[in-house]
N, C-alpha and C positions, 0 to 999 in steps of 0.2 A: 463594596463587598458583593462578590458575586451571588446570586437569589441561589438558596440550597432549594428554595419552592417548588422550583420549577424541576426536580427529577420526578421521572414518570410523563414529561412532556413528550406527547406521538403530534409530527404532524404529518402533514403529505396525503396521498401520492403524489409523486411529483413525475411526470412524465420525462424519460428521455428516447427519444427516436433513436435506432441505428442505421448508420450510413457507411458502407464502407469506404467511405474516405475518410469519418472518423478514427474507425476502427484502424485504417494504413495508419492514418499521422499516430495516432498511441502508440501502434508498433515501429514503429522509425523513430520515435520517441523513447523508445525501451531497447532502441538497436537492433531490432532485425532491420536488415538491407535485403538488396535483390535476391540473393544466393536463399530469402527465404519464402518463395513461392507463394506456399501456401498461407502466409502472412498478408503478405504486400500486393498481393496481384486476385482483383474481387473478380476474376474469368478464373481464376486456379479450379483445375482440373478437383473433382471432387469439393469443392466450393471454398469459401472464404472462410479460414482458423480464425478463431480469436484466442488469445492469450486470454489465461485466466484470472490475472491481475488486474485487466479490464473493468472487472467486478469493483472497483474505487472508481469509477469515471461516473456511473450515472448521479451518484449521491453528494457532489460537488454543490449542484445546487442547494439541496436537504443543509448542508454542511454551511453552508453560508446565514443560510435561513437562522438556524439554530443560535448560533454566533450572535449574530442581531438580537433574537427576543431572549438570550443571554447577558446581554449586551458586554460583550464579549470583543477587546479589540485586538483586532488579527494581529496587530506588533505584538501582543503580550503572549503569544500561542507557539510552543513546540510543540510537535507531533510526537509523542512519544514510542508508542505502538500502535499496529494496524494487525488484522488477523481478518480473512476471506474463507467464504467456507463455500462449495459447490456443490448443488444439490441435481444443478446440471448443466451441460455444456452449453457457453453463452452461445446465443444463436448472434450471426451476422446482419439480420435484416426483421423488422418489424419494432416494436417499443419492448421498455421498461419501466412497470410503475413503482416507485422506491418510497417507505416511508421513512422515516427517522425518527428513533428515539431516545432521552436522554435515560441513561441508565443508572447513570450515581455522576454525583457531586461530590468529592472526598479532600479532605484539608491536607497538606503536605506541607502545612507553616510558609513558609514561601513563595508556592503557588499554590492552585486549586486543579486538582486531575479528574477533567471532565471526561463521564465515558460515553460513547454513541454507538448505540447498535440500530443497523440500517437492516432492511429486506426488502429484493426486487424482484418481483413477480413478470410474469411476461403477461402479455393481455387476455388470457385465460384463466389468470387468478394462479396458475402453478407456482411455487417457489423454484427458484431460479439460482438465489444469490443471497447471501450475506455478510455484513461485514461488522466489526468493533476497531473504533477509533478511540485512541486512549492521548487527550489534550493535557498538555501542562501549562496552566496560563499564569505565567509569572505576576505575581506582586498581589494576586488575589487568595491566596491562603492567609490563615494562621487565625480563624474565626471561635478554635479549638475544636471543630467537627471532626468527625468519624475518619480515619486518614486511609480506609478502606482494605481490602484484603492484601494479604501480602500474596504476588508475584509464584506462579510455578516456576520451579528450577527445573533448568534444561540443561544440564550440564551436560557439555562435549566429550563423551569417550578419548580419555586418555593413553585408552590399552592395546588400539588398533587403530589402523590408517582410516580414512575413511572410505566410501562404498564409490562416491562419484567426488571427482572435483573438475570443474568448469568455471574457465577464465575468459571474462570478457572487458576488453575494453571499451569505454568509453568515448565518444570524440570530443574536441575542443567546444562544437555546439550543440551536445545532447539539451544541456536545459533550456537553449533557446527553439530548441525543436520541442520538446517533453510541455512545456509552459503553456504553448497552442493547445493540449487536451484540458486545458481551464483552470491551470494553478496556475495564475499571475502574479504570484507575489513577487517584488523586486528583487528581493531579497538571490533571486536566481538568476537577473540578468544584468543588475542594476549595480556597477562597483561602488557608486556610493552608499547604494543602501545594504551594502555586504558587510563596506567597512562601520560603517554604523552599529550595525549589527555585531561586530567585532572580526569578519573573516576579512582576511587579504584579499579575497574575491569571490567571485558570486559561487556559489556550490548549488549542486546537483539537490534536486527535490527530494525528499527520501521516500517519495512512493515511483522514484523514477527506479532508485535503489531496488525497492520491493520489485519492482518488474524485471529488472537485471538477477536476480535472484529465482526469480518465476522461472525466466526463460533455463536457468541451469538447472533448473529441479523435472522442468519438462523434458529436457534432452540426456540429463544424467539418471532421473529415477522414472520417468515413466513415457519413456523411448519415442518422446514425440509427440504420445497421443492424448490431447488436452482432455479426454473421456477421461482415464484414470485419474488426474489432480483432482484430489477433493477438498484439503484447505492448506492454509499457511498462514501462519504468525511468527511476529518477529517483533524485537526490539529497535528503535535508531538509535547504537550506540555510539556513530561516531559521524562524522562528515566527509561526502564523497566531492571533491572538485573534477569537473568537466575534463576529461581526458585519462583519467584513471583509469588503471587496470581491476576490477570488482572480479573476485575467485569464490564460489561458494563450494562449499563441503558437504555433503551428508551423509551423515553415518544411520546405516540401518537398525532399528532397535525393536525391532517387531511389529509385527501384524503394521504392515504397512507404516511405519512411519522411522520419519526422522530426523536426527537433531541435524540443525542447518546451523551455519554460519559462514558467512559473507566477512571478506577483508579485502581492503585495499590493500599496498606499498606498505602502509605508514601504520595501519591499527586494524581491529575489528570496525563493521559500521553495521551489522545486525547480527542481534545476539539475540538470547531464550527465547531461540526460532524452533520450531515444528513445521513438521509437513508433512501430511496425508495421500496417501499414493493405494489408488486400489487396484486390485492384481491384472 
């Protein structure tokens, strides 16, 4: 049974460097190629962009951590939800200190939905960065605790097209490239640990997902410039394999923001998304 004790656990800071050869492999990792300059190329004219989905790479470590003195094993863990919030644009060069902490342990009978909210400061002490990581670790619920709040609804406007939509494919080795920025799990390279798992083959990370969605939201709602994003959350509702075509949508609903949603060919793969766009 997983310790409900342990919410309210902070630990950290956990230092992450930036390099921009990191910073390339995430993006080549999330699909930008050459055609995106100011991505891939750390001499680009006016300096080196970072994606703001980024904001999931320093706390990988923090995230491992947790797991352990949860004792927590990574086979029992979906990622359920992720949400990033920007308080300013990541810088390309210098650190990140990140703490982690656990914010609720909640019973869902079947598993346990562990939630983690992180923050990374740059070495000034500013706030930089935010995130909430929302775990479902199978076979550790049903202790009869608190089953936690219920979910905002995000419902998709039915009544109009939406504002931007932006189609990006995929290639055959996205998540043997995406897995280099520190999600090693098998489960994304390995066809026996896919089929184990129950997939026909290895599928795409879903914070690879969340970055394929970042990148439409920056080019369809805030024309490029990673200054304006200020957060986004989303649901995995579905699973993306290596070579799909990923479309997101969003519809405008005021004062900056909007309902997102992301599909494949075959279904939705993030749902009761948002996204913060300032003018």
């Amino acid at each position: 049974m997983i310790d409900v004790n342990q919410v309210g656990l902070t630990i950290g800071p956990f230092e992450h460097r930036l390099h921009w050869r990191d910073i390339i492999l995430y993006h080549l990792g999330i699909g930008f190629g050459a055609s995106d300059l100011d991505y891939v190329y750390e001499r680009a004219e006016g300096g080196l962009k970072v994606c703001p989905s980024y904001a999931v790479i320093p706390v990988f470590q923090p995230f491992f951590e947790v797991l352990e003195k949860l004792k927590i094993d990574l086979k029992t863990v979906l990622h359920g939800e992720e949400a990033i919030r920007l308080h300013a644009p990541l810088p390309s060069k210098g650190k990140l200190l990140s703490t982690v902490k656990v914010a609720g342990i909640y019973d869902k009978k079947k598993a346990a939905l562990v939630v983690l909210d992180t923050e990374s400061t740059d070495e000034k002490g500013a706030l930089v960065c935010a995130t909430r990581m929302s775990l479902f670790c199978r076979g550790l619920g049903g202790w009869g605790g608190d089953p936690g709040p219920k979910a905002e609804a995000v419902p998709v406007p039915k009544d109009k097209s939406p504002d931007f939509e932006v189609s990006y494919r995929t290639t055959e080795d996205q998540a043997a490239i995406y897995r280099l920025s520190g999600d090693v799990n098998p489960l994304h390279i390995d066809p026996k640990a896919a089929e184990a798992a129950g997939f026909p083959r290895p599928i795409l990370h879903g914070l690879c997902t969340f970055g394929f969605a970042t990148r439409a939201i920056l080019a369809g709602a805030c024309g490029g410039d990673v200054s304006r994003f200020k957060a986004f959350q989303g649901r995995f509702a579905d699973v993306v394999y290596p070579g799909d075509t990923i479309t997101t949508r969003g519809w405008h609903v005021g004062d900056g923001r909007y309902v997102i949603e992301a599909a494949t060919e075959r279904s939705v793969v993030l749902s009761h998304a948002l996204a913060e766009v300032a003018p």
